[in-house]
Backbone atoms as SQL, in Angstrom:
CREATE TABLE atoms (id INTEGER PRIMARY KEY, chain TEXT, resi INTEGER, resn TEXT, atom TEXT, x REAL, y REAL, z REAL);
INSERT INTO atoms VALUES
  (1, 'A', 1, 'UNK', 'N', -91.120, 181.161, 72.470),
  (2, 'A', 1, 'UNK', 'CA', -90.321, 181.813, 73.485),
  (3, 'A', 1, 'UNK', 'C', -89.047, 182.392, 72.862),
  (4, 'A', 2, 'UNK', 'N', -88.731, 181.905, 71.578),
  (5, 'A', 2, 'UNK', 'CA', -87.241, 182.366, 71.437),
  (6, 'A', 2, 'UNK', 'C', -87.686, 183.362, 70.411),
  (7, 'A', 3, 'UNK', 'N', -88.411, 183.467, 69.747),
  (8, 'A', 3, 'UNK', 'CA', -89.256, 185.090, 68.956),
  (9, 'A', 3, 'UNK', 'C', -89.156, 185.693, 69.567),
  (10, 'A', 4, 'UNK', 'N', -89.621, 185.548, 71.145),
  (11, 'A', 4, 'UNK', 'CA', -89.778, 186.901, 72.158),
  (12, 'A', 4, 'UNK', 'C', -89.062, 187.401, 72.914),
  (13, 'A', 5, 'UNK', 'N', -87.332, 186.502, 72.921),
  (14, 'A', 5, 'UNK', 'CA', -86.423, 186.342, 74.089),
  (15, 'A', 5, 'UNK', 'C', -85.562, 187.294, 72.505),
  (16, 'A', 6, 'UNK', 'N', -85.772, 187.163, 71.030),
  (17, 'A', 6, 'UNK', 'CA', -85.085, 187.842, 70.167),
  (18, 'A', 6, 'UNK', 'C', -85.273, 189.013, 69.975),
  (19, 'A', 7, 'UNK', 'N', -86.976, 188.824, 70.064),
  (20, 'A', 7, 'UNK', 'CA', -87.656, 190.551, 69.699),
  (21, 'A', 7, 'UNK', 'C', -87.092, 191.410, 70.984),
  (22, 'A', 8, 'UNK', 'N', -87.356, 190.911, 72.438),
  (23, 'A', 8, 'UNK', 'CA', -86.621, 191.861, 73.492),
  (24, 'A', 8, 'UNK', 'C', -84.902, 192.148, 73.306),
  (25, 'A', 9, 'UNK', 'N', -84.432, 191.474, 72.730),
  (26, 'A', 9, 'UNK', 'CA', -82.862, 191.817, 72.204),
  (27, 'A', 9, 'UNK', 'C', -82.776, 192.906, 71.613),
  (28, 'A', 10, 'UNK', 'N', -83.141, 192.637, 70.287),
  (29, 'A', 10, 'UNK', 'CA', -83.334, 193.886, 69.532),
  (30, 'A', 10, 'UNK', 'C', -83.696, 194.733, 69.830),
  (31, 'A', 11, 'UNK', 'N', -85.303, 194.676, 70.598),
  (32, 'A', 11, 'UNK', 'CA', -85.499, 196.062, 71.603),
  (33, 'A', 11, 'UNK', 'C', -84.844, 196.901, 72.242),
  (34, 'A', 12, 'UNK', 'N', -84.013, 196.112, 73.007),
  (35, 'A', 12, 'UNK', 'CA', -82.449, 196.952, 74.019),
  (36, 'A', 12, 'UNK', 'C', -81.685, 197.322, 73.236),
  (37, 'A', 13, 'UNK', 'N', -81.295, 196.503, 72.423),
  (38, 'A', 13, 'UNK', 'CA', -79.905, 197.231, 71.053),
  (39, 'A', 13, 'UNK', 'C', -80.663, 198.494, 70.837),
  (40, 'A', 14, 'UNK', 'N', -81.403, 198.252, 70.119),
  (41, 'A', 14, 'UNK', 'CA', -82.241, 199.365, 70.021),
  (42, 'A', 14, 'UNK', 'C', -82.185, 200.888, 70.677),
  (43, 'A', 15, 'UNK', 'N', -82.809, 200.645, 72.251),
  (44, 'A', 15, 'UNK', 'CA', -82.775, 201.672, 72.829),
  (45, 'A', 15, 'UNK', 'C', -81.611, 201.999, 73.636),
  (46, 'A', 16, 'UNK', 'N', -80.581, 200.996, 73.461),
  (47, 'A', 16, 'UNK', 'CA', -79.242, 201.264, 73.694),
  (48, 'A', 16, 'UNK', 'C', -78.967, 202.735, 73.077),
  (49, 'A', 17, 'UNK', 'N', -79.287, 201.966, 71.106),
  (50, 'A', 17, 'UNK', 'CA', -78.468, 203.542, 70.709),
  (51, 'A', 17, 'UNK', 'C', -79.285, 204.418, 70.795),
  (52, 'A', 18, 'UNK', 'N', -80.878, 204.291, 70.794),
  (53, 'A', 18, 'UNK', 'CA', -81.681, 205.902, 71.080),
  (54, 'A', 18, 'UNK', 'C', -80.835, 207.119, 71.914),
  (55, 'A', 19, 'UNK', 'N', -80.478, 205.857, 72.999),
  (56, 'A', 19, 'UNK', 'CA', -80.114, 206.692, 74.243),
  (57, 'A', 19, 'UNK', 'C', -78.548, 207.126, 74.300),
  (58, 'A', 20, 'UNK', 'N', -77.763, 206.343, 72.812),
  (59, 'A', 20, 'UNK', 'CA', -76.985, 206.951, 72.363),
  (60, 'A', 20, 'UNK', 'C', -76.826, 207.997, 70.983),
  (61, 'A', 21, 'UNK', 'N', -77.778, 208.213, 70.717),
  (62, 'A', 21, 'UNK', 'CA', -78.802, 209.269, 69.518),
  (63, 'A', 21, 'UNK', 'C', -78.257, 208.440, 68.388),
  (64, 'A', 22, 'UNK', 'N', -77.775, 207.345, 68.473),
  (65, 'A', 22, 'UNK', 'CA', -77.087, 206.825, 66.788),
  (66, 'A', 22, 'UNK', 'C', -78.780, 206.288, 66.709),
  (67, 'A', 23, 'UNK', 'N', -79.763, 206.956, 65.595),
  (68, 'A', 23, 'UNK', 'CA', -80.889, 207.081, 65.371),
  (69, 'A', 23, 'UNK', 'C', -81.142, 206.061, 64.113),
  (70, 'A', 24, 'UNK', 'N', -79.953, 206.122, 63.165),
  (71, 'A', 24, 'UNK', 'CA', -79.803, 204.634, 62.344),
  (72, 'A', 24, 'UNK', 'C', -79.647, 203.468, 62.702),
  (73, 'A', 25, 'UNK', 'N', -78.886, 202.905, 63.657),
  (74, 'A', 25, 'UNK', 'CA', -78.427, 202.326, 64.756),
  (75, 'A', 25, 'UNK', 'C', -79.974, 201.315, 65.341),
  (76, 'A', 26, 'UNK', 'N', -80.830, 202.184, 65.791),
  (77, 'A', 26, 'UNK', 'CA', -81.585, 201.829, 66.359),
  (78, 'A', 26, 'UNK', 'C', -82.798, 201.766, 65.641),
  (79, 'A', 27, 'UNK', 'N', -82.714, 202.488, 64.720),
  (80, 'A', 27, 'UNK', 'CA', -83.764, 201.926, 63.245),
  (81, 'A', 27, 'UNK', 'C', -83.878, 200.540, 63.074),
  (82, 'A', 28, 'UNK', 'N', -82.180, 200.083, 62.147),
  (83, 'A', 28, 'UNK', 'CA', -82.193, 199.340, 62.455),
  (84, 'A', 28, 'UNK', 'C', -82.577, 197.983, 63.340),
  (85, 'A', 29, 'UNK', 'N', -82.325, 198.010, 64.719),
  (86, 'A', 29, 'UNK', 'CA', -82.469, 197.017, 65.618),
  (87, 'A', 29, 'UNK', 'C', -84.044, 196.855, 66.009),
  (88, 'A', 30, 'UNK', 'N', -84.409, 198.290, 65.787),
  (89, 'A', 30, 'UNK', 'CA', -86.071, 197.900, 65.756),
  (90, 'A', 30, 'UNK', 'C', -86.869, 197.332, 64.878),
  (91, 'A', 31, 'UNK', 'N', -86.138, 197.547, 63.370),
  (92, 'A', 31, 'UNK', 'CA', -86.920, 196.955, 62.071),
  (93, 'A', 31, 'UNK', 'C', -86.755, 195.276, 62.557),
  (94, 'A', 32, 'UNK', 'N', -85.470, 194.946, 62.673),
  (95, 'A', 32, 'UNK', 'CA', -85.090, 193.707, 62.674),
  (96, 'A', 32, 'UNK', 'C', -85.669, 192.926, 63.963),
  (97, 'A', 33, 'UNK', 'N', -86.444, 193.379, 65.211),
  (98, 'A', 33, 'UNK', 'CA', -87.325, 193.147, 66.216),
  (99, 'A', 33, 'UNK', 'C', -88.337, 193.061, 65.392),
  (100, 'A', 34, 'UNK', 'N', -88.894, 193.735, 65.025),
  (101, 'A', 34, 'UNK', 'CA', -90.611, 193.524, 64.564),
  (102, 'A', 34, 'UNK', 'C', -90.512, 192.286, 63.664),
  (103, 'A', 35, 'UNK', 'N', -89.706, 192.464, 62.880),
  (104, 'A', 35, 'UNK', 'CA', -89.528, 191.412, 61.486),
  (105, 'A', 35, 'UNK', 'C', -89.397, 190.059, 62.523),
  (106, 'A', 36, 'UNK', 'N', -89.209, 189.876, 63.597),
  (107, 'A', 36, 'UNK', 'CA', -88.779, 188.288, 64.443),
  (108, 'A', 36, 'UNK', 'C', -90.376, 187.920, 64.082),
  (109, 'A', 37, 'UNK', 'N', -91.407, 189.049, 64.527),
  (110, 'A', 37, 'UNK', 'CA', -92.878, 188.149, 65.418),
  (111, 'A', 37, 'UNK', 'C', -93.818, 188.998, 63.769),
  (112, 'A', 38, 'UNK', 'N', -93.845, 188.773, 62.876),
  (113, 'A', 38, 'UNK', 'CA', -94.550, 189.570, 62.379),
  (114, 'A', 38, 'UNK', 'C', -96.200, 189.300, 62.697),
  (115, 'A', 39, 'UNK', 'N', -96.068, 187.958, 63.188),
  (116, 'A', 39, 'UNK', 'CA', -97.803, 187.369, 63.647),
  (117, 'A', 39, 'UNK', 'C', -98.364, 187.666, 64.251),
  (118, 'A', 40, 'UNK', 'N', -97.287, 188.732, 65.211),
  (119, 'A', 40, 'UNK', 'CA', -98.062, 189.443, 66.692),
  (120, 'A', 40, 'UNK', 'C', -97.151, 190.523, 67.021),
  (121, 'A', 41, 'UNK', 'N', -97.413, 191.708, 66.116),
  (122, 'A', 41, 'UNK', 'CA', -96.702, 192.586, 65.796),
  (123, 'A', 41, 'UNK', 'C', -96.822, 193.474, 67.257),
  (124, 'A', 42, 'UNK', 'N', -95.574, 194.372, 67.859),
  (125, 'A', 42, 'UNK', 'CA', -95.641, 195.390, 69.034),
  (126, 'A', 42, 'UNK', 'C', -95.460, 195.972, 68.928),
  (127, 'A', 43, 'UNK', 'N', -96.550, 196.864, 69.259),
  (128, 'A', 43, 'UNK', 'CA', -97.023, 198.373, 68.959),
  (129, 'A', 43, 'UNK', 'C', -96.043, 199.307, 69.702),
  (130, 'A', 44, 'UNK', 'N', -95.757, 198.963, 70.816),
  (131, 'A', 44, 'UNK', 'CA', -94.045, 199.404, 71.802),
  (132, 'A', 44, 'UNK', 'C', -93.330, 199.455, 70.817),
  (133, 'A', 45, 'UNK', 'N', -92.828, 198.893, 70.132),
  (134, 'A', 45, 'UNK', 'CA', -91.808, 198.439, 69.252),
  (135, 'A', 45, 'UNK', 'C', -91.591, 199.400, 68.059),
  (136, 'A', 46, 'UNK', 'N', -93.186, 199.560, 67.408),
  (137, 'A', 46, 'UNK', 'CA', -93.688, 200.071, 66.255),
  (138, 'A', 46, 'UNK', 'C', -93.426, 202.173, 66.775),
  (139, 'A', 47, 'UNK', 'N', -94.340, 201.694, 68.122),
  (140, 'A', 47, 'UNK', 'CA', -93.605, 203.721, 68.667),
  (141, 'A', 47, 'UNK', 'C', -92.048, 204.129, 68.719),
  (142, 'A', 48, 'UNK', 'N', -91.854, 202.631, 69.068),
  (143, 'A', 48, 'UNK', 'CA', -89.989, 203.590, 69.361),
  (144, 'A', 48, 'UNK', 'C', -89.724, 203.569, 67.998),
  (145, 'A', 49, 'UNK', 'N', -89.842, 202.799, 67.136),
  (146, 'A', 49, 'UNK', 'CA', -89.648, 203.003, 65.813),
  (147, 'A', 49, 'UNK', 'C', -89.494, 204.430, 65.334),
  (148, 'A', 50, 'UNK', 'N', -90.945, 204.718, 65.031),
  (149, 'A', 50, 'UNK', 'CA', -91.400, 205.883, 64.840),
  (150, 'A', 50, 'UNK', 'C', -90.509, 206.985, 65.644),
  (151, 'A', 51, 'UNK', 'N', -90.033, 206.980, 66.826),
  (152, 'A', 51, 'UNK', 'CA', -89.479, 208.051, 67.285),
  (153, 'A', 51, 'UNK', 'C', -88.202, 208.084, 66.717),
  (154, 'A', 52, 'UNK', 'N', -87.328, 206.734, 66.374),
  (155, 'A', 52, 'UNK', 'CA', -85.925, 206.707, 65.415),
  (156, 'A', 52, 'UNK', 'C', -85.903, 207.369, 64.517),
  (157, 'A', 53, 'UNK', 'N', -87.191, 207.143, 63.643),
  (158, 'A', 53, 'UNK', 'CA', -87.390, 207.937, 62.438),
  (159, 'A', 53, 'UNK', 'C', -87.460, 209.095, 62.264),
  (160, 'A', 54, 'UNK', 'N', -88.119, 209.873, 63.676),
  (161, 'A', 54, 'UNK', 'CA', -88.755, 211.398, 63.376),
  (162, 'A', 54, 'UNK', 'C', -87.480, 212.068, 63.852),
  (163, 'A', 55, 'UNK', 'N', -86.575, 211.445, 64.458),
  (164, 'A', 55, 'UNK', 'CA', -84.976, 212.055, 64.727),
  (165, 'A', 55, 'UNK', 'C', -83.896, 211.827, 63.564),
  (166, 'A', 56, 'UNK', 'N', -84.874, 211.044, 62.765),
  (167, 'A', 56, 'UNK', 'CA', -83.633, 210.951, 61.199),
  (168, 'A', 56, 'UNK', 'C', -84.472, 211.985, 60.501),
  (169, 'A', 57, 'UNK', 'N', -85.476, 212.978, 60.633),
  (170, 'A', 57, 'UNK', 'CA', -86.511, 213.429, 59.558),
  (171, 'A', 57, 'UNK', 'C', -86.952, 212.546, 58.877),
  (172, 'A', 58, 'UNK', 'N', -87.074, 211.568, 58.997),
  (173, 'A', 58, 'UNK', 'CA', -87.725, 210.431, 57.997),
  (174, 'A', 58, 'UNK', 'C', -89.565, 210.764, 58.003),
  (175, 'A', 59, 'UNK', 'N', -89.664, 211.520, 58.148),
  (176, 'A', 59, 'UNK', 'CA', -91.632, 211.978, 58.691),
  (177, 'A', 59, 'UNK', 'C', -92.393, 210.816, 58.244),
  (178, 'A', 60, 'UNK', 'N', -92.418, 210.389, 56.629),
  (179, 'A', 60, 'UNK', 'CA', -93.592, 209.968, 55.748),
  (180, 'A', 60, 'UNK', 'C', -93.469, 208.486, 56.677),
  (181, 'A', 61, 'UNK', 'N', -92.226, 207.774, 57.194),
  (182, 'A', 61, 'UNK', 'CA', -91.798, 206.431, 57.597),
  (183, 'A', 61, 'UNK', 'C', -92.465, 206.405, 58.849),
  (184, 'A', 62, 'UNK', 'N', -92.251, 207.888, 59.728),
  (185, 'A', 62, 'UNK', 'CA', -92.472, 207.421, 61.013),
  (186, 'A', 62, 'UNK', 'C', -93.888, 207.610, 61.154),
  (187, 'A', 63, 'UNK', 'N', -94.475, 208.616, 60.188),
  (188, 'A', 63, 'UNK', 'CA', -95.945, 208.365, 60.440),
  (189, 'A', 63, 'UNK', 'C', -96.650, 206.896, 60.282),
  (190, 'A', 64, 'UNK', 'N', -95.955, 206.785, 58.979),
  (191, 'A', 64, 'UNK', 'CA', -96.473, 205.013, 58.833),
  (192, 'A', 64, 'UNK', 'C', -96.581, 203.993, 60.046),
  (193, 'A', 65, 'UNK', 'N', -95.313, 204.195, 61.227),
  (194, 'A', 65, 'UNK', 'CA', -94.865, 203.797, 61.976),
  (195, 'A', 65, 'UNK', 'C', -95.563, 203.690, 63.012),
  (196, 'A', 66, 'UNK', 'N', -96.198, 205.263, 63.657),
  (197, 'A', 66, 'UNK', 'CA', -97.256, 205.522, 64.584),
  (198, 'A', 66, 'UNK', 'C', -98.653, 205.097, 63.930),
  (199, 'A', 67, 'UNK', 'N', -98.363, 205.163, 62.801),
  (200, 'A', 67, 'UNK', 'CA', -100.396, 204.359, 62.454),
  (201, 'A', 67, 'UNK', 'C', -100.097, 202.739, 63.054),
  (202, 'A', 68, 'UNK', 'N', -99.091, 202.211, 62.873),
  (203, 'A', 68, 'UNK', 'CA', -99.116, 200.587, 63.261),
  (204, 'A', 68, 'UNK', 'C', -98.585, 201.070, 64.742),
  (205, 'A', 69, 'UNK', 'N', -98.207, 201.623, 65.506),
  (206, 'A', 69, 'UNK', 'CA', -98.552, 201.837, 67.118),
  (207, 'A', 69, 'UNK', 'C', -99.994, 202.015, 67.578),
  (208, 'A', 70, 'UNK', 'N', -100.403, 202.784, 66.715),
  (209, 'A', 70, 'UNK', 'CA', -101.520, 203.116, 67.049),
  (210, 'A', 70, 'UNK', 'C', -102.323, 201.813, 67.196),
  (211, 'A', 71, 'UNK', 'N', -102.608, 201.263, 66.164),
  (212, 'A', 71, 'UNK', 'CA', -103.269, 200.004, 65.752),
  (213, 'A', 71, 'UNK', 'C', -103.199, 198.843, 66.473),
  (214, 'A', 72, 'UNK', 'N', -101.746, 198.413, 66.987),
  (215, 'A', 72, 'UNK', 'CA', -101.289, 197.167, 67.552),
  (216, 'A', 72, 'UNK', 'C', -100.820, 197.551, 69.284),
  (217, 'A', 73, 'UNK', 'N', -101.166, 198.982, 69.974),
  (218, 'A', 73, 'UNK', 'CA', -101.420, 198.811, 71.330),
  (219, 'A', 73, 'UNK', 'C', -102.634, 199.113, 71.714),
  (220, 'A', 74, 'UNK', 'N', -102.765, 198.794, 72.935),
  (221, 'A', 74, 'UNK', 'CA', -104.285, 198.376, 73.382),
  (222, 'A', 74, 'UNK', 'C', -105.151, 199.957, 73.277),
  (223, 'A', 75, 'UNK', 'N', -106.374, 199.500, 73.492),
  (224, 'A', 75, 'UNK', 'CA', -106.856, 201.362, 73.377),
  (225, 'A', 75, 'UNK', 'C', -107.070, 201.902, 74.705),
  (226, 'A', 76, 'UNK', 'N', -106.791, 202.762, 74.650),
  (227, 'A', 76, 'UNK', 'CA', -106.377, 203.391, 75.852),
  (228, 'A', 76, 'UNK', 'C', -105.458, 203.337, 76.736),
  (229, 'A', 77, 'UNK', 'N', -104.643, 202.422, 75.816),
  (230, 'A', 77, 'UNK', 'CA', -103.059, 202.555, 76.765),
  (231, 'A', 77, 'UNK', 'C', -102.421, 203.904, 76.969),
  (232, 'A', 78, 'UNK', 'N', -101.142, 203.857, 77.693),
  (233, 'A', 78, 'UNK', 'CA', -100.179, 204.710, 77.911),
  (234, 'A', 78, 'UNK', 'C', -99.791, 204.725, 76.345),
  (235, 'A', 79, 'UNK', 'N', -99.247, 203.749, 75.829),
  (236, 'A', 79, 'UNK', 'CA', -98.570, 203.654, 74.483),
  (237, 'A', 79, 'UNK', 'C', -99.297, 204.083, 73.542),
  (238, 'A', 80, 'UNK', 'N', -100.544, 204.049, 73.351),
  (239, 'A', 80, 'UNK', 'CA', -101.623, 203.988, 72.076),
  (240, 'A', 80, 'UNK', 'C', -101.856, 205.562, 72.425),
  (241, 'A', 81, 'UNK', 'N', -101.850, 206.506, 73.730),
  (242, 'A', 81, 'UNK', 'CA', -101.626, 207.780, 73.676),
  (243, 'A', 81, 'UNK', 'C', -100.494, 208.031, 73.018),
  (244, 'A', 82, 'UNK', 'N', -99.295, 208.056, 73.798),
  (245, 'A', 82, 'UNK', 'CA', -98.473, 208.552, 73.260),
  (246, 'A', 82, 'UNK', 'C', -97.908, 208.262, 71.803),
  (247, 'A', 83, 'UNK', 'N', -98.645, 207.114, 70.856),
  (248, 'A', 83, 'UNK', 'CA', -98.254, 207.542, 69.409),
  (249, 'A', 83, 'UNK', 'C', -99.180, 208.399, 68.985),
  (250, 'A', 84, 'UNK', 'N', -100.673, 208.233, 69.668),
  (251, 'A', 84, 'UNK', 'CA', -101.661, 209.548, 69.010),
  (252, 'A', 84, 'UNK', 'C', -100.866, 210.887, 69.159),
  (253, 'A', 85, 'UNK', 'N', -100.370, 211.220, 69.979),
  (254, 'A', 85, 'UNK', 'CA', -99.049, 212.354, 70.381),
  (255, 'A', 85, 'UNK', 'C', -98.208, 212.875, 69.151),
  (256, 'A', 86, 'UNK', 'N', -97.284, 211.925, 68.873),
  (257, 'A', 86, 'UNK', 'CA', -96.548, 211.760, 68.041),
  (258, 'A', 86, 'UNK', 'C', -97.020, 211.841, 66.602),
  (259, 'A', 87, 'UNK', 'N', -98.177, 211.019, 66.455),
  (260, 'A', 87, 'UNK', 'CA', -98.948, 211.079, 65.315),
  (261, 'A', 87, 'UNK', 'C', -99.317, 212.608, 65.314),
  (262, 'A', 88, 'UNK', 'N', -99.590, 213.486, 66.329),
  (263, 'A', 88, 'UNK', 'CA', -99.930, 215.268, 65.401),
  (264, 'A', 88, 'UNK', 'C', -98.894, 215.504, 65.563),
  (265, 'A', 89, 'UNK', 'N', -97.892, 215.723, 66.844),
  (266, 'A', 89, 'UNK', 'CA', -96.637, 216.488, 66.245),
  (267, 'A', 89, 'UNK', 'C', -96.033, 216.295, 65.039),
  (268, 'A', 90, 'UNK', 'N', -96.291, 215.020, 64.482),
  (269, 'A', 90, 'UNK', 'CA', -95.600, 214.679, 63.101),
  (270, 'A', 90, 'UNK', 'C', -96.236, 215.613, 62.299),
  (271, 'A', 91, 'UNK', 'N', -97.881, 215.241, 62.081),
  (272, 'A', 91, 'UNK', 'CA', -98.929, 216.104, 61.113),
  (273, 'A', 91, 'UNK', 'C', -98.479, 217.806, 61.122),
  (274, 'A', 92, 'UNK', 'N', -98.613, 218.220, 62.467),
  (275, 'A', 92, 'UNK', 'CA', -97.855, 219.545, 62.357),
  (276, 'A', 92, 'UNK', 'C', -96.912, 219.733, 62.080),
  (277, 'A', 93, 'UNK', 'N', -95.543, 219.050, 62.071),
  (278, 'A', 93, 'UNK', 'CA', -94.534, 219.642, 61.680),
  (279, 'A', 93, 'UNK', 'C', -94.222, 219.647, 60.276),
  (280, 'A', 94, 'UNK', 'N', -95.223, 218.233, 59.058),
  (281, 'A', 94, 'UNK', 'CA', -95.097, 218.259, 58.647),
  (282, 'A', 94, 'UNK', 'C', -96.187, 218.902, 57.306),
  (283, 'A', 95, 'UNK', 'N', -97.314, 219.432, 58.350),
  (284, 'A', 95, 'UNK', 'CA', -98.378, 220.068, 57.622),
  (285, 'A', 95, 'UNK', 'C', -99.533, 219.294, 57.140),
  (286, 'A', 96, 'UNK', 'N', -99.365, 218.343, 57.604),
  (287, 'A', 96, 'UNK', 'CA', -100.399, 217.478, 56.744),
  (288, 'A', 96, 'UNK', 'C', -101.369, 217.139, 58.034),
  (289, 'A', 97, 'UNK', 'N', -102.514, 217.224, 57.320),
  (290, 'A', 97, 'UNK', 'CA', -103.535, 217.560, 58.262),
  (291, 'A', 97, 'UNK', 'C', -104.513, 215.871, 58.667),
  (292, 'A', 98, 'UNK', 'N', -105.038, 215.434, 58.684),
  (293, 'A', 98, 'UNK', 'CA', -106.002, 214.398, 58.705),
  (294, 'A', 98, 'UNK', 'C', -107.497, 214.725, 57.551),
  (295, 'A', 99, 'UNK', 'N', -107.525, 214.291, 56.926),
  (296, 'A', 99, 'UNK', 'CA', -109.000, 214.752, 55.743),
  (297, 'A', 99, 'UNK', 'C', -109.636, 215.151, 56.188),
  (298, 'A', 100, 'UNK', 'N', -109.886, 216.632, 55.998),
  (299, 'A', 100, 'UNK', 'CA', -111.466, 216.964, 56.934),
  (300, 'A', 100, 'UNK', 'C', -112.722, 216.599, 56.568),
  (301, 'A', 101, 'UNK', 'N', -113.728, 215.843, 57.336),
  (302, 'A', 101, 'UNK', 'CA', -115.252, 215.258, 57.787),
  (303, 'A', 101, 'UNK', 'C', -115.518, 216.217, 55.933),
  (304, 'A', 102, 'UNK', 'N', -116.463, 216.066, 55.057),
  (305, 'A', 102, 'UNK', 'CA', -117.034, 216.726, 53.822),
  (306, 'A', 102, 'UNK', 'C', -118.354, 216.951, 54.638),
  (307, 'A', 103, 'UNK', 'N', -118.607, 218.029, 54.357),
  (308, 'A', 103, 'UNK', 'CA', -119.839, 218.838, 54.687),
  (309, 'A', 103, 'UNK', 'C', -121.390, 218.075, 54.369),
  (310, 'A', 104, 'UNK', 'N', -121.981, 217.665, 55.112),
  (311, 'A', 104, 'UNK', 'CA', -123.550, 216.661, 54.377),
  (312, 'A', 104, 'UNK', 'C', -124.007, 218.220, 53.170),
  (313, 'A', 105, 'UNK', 'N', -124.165, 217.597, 52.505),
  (314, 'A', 105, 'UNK', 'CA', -124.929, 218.973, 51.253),
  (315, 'A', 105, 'UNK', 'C', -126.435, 219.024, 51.848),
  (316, 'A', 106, 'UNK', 'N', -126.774, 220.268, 51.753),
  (317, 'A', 106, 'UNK', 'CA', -127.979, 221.287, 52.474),
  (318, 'A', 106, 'UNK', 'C', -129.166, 220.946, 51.001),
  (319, 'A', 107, 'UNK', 'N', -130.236, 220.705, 51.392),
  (320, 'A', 107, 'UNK', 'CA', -131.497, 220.918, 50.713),
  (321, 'A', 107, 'UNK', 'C', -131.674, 222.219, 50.638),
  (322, 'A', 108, 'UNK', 'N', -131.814, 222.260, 49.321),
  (323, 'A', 108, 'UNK', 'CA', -131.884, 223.758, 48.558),
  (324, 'A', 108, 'UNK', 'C', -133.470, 223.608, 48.127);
């Protein structure tokens, strides 16, 4: 109970400063949330992350960030959309594509 009464602390510090754009600020308070529960990591946690980051340009971090959103909220959540979201606007802005499928080779 006190992992989870810490990790929601940090959470609010957190989106305290989002919502005050100090984007380091809340890097911070989110790294130091996840790091409480690493045994039962939140994928909530792991998206707002990711959004701290993509407002510092940090891209390569916050993608990392949305793959563990992706991963650790449920499928088909609200949340597990919206890092798939985040996950292409990142890819597009930053050009990087997902590997494209290799072609099965044709009998010649």
């Amino acid at each position: 109970a006190k992992n989870s009464i810490t990790q929601m602390a940090y959470e609010t510090e957190g989106t305290v400063a989002m919502l005050k754009k100090d984007y380091p600020a809340a890097e911070a308070a989110f790294r130091k949330g996840l790091d409480v529960n690493k045994a039962e990591p939140d994928g909530v946690l792991y998206l707002r992350l990711a959004i701290a980051l993509d407002n510092q340009k940090k891209y390569p971090e916050a993608m990392e960030a949305t793959e563990m959103a992706i991963k650790y909220n449920q499928a088909g959540s609200e949340a597990q959309n919206l890092a798939t979201q985040e996950k292409t606007r990142l890819q597009k802005l930053t050009g990087s594509t997902p590997p494209a499928a290799t072609p099965a080779p044709t009998a010649q």
